[in-house]
mmCIF file of the N, C-alpha and C atoms, coordinates in Angstrom:
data_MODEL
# 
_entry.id   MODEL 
# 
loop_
_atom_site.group_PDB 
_atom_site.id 
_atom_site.type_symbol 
_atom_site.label_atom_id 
_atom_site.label_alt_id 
_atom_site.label_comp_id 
_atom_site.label_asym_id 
_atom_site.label_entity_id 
_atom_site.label_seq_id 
_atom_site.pdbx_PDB_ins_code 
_atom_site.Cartn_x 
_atom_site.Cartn_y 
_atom_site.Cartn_z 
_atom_site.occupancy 
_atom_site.B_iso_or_equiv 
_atom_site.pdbx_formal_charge 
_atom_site.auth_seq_id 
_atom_site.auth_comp_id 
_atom_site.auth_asym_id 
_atom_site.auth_atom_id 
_atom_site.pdbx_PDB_model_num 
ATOM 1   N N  . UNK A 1 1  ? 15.479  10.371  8.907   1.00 0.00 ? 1  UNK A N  1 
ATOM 2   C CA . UNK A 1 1  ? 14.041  10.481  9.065   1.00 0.00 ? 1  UNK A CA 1 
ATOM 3   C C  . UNK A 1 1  ? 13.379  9.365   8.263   1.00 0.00 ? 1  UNK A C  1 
ATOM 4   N N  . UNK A 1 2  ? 12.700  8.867   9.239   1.00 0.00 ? 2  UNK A N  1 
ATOM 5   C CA . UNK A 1 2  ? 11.915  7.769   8.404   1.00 0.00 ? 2  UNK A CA 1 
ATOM 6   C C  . UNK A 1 2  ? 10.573  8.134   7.663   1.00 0.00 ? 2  UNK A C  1 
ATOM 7   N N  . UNK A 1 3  ? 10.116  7.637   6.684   1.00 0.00 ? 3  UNK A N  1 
ATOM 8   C CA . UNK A 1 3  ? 8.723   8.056   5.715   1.00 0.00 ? 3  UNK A CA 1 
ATOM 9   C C  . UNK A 1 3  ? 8.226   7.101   5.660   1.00 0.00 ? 3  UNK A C  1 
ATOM 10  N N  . UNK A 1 4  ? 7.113   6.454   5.241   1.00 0.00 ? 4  UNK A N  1 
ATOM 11  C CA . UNK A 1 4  ? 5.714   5.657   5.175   1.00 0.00 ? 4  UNK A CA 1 
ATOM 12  C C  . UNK A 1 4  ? 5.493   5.896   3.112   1.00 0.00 ? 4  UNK A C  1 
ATOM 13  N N  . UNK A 1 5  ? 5.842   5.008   2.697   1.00 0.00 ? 5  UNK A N  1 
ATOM 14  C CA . UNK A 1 5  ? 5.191   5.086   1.424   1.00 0.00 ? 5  UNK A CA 1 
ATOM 15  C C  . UNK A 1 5  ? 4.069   3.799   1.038   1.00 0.00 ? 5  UNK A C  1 
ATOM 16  N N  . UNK A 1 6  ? 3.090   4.870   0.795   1.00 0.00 ? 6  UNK A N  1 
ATOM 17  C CA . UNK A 1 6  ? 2.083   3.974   0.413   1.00 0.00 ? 6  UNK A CA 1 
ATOM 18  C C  . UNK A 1 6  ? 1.959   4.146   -0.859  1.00 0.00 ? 6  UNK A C  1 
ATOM 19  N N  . UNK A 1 7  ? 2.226   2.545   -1.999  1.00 0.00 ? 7  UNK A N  1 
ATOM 20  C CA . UNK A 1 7  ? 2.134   2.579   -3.084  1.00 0.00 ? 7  UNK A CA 1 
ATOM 21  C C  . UNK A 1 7  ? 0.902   2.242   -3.602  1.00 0.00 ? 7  UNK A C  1 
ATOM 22  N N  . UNK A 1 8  ? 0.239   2.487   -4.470  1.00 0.00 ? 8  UNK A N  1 
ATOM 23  C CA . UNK A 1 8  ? -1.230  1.765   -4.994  1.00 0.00 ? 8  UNK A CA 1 
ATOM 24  C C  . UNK A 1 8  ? -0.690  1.054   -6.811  1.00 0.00 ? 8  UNK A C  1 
ATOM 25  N N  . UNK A 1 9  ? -1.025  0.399   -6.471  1.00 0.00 ? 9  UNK A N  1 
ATOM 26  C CA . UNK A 1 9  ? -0.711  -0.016  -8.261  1.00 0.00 ? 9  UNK A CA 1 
ATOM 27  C C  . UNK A 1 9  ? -2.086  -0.988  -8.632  1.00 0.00 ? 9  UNK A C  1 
ATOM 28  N N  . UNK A 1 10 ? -2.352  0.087   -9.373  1.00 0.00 ? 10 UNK A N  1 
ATOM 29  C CA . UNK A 1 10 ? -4.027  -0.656  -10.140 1.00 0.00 ? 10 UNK A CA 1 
ATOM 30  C C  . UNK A 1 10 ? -4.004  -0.620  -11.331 1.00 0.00 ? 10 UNK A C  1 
ATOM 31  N N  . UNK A 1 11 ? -4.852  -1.678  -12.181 1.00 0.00 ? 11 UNK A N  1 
ATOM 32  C CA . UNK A 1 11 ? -4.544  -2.121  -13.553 1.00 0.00 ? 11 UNK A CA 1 
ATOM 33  C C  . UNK A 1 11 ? -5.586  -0.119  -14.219 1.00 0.00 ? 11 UNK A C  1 
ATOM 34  N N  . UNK A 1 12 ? -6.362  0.335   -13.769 1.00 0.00 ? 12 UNK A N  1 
ATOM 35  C CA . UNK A 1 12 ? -7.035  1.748   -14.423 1.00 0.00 ? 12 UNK A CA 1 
ATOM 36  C C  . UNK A 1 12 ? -6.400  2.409   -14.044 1.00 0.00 ? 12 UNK A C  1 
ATOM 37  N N  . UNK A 1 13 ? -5.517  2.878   -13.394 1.00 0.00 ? 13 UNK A N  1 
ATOM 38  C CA . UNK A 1 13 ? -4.565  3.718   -12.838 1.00 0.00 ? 13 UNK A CA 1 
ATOM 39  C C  . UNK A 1 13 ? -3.182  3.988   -12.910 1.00 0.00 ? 13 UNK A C  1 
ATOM 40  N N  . UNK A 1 14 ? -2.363  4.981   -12.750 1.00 0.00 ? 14 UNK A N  1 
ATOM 41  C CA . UNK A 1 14 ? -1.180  4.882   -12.802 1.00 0.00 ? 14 UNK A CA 1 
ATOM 42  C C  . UNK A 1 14 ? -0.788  4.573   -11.497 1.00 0.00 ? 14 UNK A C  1 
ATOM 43  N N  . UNK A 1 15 ? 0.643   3.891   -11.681 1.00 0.00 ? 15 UNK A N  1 
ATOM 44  C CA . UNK A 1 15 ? 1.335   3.026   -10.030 1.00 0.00 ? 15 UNK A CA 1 
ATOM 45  C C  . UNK A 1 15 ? 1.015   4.503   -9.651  1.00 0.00 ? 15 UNK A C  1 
ATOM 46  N N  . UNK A 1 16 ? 1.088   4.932   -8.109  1.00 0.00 ? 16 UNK A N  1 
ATOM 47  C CA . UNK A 1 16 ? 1.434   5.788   -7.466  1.00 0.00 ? 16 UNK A CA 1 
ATOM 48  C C  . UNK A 1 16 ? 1.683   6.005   -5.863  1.00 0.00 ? 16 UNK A C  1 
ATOM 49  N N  . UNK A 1 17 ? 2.741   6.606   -5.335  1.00 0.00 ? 17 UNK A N  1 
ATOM 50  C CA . UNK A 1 17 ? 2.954   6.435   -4.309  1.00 0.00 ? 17 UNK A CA 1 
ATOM 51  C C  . UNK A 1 17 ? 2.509   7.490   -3.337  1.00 0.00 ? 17 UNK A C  1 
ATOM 52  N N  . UNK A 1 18 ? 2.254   7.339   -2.706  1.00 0.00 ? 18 UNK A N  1 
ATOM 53  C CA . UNK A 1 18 ? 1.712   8.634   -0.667  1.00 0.00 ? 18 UNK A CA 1 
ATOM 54  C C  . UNK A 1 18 ? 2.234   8.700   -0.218  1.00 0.00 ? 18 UNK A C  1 
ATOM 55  N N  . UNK A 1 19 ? 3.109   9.945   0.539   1.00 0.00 ? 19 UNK A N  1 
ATOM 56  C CA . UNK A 1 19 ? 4.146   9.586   1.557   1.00 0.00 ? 19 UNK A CA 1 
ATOM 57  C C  . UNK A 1 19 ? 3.459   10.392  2.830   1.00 0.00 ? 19 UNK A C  1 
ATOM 58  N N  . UNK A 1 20 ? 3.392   9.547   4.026   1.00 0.00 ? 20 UNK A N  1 
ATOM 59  C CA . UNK A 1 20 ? 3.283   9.677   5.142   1.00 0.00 ? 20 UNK A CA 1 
ATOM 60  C C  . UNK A 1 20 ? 4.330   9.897   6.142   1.00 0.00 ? 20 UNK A C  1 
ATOM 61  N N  . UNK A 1 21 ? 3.935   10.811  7.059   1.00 0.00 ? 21 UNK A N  1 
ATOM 62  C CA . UNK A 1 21 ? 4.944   10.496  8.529   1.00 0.00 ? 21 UNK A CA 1 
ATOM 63  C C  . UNK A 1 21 ? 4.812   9.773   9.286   1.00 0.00 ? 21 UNK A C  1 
ATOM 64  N N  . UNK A 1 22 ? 3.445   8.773   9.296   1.00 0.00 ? 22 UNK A N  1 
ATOM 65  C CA . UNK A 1 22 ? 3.245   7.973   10.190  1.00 0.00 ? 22 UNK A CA 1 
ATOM 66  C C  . UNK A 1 22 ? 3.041   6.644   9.622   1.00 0.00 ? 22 UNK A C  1 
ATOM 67  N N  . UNK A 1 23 ? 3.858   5.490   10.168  1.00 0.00 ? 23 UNK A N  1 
ATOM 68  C CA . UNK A 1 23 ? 3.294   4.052   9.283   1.00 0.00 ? 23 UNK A CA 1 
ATOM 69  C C  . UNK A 1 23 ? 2.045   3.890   9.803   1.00 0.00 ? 23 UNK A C  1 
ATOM 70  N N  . UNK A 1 24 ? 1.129   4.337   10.963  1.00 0.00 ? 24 UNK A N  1 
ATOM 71  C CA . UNK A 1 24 ? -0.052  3.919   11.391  1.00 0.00 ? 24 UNK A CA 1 
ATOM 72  C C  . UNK A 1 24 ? -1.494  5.079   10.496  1.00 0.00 ? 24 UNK A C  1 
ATOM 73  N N  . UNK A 1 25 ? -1.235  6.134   9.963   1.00 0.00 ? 25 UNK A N  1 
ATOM 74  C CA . UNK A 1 25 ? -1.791  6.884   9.429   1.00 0.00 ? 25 UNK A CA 1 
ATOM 75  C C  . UNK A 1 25 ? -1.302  6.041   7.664   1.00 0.00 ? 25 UNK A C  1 
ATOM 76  N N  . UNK A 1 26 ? -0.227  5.994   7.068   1.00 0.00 ? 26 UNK A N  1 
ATOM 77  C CA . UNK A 1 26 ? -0.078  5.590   5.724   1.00 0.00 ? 26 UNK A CA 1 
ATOM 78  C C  . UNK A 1 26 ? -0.963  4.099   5.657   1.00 0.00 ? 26 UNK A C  1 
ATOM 79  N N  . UNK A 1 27 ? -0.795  3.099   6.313   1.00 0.00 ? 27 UNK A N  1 
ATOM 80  C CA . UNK A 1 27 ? -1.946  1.621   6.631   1.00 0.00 ? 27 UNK A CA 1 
ATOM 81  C C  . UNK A 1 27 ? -3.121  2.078   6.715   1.00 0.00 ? 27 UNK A C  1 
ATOM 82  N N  . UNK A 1 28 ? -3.732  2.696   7.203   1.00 0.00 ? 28 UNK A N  1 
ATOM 83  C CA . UNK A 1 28 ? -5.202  3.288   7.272   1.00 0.00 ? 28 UNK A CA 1 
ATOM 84  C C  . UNK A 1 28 ? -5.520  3.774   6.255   1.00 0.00 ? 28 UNK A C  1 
ATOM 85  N N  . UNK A 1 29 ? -4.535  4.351   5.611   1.00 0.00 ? 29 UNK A N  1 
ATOM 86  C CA . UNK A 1 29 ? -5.085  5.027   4.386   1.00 0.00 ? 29 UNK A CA 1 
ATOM 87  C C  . UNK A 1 29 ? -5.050  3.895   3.365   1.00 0.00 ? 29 UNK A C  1 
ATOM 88  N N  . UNK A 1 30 ? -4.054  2.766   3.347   1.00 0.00 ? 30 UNK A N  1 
ATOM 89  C CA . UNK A 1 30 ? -4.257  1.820   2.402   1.00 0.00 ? 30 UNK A CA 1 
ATOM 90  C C  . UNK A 1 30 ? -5.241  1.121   1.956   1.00 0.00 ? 30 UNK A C  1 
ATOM 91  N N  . UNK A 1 31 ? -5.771  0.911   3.454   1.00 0.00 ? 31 UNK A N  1 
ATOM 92  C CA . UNK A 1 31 ? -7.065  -0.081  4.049   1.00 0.00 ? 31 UNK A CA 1 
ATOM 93  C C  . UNK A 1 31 ? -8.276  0.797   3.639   1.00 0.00 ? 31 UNK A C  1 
ATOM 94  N N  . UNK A 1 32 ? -8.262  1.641   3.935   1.00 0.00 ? 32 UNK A N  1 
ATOM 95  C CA . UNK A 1 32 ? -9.107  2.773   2.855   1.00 0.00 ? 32 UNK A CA 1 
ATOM 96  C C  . UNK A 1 32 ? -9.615  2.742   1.712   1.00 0.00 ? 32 UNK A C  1 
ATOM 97  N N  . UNK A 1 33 ? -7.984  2.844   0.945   1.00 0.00 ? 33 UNK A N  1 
ATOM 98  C CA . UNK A 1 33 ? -7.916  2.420   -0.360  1.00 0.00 ? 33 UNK A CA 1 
ATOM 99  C C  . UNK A 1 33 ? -8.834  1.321   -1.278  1.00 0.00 ? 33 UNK A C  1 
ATOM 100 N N  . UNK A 1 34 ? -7.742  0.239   -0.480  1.00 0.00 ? 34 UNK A N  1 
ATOM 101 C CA . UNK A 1 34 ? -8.192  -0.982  -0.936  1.00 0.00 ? 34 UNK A CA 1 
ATOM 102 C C  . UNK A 1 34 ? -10.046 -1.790  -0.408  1.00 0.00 ? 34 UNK A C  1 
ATOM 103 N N  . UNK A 1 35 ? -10.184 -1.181  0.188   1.00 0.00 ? 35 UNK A N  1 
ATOM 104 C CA . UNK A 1 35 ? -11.493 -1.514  0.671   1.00 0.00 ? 35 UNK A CA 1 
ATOM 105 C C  . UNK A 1 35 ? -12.614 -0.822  -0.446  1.00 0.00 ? 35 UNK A C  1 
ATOM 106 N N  . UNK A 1 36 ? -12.349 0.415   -0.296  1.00 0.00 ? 36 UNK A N  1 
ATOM 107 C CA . UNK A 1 36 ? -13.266 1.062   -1.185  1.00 0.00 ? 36 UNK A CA 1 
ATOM 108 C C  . UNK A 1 36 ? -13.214 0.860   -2.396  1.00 0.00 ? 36 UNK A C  1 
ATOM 109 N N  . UNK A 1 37 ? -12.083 0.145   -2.852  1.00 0.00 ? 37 UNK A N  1 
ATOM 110 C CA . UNK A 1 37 ? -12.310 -0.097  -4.671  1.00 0.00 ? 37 UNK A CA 1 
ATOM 111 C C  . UNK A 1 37 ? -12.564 -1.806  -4.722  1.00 0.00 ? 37 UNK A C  1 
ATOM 112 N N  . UNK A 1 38 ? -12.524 -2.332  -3.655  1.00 0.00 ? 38 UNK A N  1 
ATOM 113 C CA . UNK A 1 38 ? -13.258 -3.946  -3.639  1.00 0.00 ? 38 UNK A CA 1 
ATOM 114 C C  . UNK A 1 38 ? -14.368 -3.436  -4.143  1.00 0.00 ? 38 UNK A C  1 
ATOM 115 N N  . UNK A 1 39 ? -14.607 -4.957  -4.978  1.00 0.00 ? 39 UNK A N  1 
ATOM 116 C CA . UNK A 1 39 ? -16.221 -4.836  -5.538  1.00 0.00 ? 39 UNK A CA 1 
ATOM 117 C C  . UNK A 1 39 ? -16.682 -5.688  -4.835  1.00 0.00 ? 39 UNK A C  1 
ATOM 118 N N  . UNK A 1 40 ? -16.104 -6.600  -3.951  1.00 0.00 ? 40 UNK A N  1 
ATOM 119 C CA . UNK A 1 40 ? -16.836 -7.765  -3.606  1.00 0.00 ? 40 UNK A CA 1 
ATOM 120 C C  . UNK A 1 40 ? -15.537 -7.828  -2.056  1.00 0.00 ? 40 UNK A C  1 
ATOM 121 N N  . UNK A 1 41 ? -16.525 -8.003  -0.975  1.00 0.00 ? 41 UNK A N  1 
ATOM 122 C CA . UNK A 1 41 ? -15.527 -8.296  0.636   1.00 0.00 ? 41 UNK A CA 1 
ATOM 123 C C  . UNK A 1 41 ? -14.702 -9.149  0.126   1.00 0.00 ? 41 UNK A C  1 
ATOM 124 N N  . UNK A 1 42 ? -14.598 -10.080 -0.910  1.00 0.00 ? 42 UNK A N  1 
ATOM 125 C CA . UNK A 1 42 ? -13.925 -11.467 -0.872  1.00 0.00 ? 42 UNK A CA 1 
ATOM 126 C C  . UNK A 1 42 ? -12.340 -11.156 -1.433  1.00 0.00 ? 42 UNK A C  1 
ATOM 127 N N  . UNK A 1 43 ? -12.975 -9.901  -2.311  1.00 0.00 ? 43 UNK A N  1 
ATOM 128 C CA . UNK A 1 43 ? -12.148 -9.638  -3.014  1.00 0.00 ? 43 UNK A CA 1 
ATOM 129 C C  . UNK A 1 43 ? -10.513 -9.458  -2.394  1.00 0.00 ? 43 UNK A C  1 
ATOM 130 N N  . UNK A 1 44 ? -11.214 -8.710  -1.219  1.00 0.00 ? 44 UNK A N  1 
ATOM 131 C CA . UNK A 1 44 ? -10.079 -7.675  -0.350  1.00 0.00 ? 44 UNK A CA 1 
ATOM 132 C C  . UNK A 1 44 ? -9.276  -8.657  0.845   1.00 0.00 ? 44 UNK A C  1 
ATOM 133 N N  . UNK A 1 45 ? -8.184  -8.976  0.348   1.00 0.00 ? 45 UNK A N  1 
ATOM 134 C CA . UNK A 1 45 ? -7.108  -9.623  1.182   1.00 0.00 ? 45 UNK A CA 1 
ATOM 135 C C  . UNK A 1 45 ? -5.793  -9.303  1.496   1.00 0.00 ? 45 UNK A C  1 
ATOM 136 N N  . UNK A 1 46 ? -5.602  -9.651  2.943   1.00 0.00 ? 46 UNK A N  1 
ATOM 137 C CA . UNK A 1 46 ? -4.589  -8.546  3.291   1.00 0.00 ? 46 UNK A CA 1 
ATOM 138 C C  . UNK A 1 46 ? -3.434  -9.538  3.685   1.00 0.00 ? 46 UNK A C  1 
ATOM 139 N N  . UNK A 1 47 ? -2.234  -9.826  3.322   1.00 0.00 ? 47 UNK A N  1 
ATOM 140 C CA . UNK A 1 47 ? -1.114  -10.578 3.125   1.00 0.00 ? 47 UNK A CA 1 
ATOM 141 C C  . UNK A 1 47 ? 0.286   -10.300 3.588   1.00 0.00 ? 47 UNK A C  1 
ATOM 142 N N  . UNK A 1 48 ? 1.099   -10.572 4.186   1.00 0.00 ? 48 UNK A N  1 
ATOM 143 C CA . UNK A 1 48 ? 2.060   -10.074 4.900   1.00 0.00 ? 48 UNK A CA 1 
ATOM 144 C C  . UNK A 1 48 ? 3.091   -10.825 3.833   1.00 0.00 ? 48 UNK A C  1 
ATOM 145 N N  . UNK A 1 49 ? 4.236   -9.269  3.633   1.00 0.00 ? 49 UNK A N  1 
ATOM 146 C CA . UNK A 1 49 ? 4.980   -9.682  2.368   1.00 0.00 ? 49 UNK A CA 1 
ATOM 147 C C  . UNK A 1 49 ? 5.779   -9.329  3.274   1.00 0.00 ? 49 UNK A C  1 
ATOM 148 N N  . UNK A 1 50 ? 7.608   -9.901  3.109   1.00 0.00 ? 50 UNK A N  1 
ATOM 149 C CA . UNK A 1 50 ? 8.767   -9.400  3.750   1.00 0.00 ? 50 UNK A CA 1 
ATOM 150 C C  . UNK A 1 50 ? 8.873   -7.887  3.245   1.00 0.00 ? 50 UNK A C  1 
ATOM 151 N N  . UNK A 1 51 ? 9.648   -7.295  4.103   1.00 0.00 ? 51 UNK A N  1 
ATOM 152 C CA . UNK A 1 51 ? 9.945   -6.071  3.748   1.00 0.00 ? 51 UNK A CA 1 
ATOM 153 C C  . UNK A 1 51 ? 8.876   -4.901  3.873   1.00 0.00 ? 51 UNK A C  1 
ATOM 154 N N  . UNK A 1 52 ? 7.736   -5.135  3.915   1.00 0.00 ? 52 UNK A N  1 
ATOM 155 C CA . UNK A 1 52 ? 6.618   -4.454  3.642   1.00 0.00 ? 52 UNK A CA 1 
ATOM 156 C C  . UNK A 1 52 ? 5.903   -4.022  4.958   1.00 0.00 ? 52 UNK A C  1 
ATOM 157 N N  . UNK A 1 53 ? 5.467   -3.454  5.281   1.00 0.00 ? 53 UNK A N  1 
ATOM 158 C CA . UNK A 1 53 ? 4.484   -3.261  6.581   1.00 0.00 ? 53 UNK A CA 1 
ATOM 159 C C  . UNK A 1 53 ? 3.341   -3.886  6.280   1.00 0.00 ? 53 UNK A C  1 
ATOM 160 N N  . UNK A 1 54 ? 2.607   -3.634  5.297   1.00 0.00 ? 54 UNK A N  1 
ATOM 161 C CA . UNK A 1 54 ? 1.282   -3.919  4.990   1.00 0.00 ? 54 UNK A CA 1 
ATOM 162 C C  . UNK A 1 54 ? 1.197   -3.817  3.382   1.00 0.00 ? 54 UNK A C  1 
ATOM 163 N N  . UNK A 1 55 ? 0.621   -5.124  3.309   1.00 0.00 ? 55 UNK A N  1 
ATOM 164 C CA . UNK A 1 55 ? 0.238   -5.523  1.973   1.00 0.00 ? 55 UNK A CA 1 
ATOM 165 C C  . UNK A 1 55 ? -1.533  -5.839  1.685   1.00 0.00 ? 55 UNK A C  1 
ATOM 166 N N  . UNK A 1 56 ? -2.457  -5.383  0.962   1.00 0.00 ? 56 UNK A N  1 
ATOM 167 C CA . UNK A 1 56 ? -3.665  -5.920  0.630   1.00 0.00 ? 56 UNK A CA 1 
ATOM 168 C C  . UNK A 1 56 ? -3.916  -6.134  -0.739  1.00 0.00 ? 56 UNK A C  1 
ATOM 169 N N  . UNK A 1 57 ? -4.615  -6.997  -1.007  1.00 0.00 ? 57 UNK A N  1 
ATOM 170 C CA . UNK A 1 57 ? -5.022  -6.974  -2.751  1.00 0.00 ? 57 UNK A CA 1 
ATOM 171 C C  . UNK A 1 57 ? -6.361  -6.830  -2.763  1.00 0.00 ? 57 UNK A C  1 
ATOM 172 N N  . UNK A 1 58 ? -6.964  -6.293  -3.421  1.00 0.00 ? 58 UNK A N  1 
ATOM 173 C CA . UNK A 1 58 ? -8.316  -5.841  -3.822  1.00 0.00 ? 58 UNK A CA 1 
ATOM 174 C C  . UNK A 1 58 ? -9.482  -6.898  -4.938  1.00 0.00 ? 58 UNK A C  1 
ATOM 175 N N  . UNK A 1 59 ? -8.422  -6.997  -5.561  1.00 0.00 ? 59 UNK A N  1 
ATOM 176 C CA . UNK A 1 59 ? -9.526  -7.379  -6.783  1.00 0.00 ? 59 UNK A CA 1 
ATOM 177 C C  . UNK A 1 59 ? -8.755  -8.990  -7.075  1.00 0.00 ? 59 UNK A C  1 
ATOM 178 N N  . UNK A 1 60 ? -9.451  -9.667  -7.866  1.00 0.00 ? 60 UNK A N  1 
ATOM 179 C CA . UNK A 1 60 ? -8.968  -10.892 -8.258  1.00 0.00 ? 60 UNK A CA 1 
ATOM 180 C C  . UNK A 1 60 ? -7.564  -10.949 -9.165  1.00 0.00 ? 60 UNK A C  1 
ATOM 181 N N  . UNK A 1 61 ? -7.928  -9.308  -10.471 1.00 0.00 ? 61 UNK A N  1 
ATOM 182 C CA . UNK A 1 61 ? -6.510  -9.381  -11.386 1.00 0.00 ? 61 UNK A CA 1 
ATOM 183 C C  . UNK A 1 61 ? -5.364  -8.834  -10.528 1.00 0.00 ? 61 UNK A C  1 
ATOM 184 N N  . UNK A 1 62 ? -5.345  -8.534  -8.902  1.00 0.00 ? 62 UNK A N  1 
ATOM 185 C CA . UNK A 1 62 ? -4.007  -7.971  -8.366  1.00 0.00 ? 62 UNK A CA 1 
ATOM 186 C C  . UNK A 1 62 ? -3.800  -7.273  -8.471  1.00 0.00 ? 62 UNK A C  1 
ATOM 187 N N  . UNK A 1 63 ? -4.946  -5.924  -8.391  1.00 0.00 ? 63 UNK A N  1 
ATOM 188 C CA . UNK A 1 63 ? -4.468  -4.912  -7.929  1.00 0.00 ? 63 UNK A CA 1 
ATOM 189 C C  . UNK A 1 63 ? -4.249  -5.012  -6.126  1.00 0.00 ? 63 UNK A C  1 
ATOM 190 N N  . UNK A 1 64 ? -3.355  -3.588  -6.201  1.00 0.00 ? 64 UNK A N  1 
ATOM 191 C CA . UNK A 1 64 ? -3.128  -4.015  -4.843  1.00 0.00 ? 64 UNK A CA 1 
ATOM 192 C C  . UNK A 1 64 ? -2.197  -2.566  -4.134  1.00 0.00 ? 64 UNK A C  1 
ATOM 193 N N  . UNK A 1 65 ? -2.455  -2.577  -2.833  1.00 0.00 ? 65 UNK A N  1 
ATOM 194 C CA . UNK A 1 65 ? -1.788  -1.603  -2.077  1.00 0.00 ? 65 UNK A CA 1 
ATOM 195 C C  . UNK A 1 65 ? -0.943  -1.815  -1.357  1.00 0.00 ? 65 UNK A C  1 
ATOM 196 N N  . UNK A 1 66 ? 0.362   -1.198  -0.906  1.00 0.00 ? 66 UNK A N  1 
ATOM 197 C CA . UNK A 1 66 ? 1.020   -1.821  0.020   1.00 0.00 ? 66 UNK A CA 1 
ATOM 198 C C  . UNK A 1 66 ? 1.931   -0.427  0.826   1.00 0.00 ? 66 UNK A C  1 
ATOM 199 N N  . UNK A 1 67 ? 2.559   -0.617  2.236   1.00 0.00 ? 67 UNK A N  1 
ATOM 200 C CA . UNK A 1 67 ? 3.603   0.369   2.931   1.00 0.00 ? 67 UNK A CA 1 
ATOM 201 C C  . UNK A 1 67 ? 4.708   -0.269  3.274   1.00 0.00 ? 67 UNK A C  1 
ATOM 202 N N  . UNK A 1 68 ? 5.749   0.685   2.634   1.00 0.00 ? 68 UNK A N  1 
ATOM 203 C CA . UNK A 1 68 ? 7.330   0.401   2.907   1.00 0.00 ? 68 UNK A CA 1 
ATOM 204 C C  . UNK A 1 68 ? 7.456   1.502   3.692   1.00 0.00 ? 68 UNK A C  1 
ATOM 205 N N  . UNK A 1 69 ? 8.454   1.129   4.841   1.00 0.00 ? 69 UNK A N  1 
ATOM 206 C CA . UNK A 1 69 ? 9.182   2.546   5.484   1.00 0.00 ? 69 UNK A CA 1 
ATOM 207 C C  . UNK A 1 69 ? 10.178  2.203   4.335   1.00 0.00 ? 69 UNK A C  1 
ATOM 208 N N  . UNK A 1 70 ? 10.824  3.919   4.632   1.00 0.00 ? 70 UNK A N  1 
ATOM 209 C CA . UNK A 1 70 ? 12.089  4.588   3.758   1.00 0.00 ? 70 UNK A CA 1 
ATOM 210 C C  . UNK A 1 70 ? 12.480  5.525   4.773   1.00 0.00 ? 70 UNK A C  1 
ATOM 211 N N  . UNK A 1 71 ? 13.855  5.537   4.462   1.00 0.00 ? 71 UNK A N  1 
ATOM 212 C CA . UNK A 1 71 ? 14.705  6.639   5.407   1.00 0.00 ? 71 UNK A CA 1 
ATOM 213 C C  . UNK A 1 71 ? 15.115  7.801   3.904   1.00 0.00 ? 71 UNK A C  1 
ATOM 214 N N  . UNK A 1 72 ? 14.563  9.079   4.298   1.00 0.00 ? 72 UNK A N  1 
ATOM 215 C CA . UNK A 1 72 ? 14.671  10.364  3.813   1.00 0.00 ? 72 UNK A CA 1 
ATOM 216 C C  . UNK A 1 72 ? 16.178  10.264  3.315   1.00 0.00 ? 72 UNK A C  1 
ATOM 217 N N  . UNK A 1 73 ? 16.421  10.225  1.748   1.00 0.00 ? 73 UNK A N  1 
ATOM 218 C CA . UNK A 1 73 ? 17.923  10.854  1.630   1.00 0.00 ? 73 UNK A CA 1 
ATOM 219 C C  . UNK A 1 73 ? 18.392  9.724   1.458   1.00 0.00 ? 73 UNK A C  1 
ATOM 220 N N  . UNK A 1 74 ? 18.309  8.747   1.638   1.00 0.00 ? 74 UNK A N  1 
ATOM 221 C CA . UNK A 1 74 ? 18.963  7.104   1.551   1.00 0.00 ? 74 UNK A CA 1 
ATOM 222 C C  . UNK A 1 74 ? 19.562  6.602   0.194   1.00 0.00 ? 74 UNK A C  1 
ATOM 223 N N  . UNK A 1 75 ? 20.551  6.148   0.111   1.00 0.00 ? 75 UNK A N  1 
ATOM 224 C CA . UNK A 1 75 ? 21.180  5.949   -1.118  1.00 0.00 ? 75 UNK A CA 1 
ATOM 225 C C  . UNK A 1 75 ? 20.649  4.505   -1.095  1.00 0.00 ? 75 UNK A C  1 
ATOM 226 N N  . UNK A 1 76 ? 20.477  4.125   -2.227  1.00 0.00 ? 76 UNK A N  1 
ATOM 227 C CA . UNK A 1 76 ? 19.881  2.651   -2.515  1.00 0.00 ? 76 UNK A CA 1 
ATOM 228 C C  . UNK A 1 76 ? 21.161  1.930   -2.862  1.00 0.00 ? 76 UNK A C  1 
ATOM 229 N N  . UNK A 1 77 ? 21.172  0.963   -2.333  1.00 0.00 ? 77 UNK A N  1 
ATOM 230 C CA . UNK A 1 77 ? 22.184  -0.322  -1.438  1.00 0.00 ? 77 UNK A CA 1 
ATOM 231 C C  . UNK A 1 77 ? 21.642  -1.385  -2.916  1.00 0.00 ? 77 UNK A C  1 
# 
């Protein structure tokens, strides 16, 4: 079974992760995220990292949101 983790890691916050069943519901919620804690449109840029579904950064110091699929139960390789 595949999962949707959406991580947030912000410099006022602790890292933390969301887990979704859907990668199209966990991205929406990122974009969410990261939109609403921009202080400024300029701020909010959205960047395609390997491995990642969706990557955005918010603020200038890098905060930032991003979605990995994960398979349920998976031993790390």
């Amino acid at each position: 079974m595949t999962l949707y983790v959406l991580m947030v890691q912000d410099r006022h916050i602790h890292t933390e992760p969301w887990v979704f069943d859907t990668a199209k519901a966990a991205i929406a919620a990122a974009r969410q995220i990261a939109r609403g804690a921009a202080r400024r449109p300029a701020d909010y840029v959205e960047k395609p990292i390997a491995g990642w579904l969706f990557h955005a950064r918010y603020s200038i110091e890098g905060d930032a949101v991003w979605v990995a699929a994960k398979t349920l139960n998976a031993t790390p390789t």
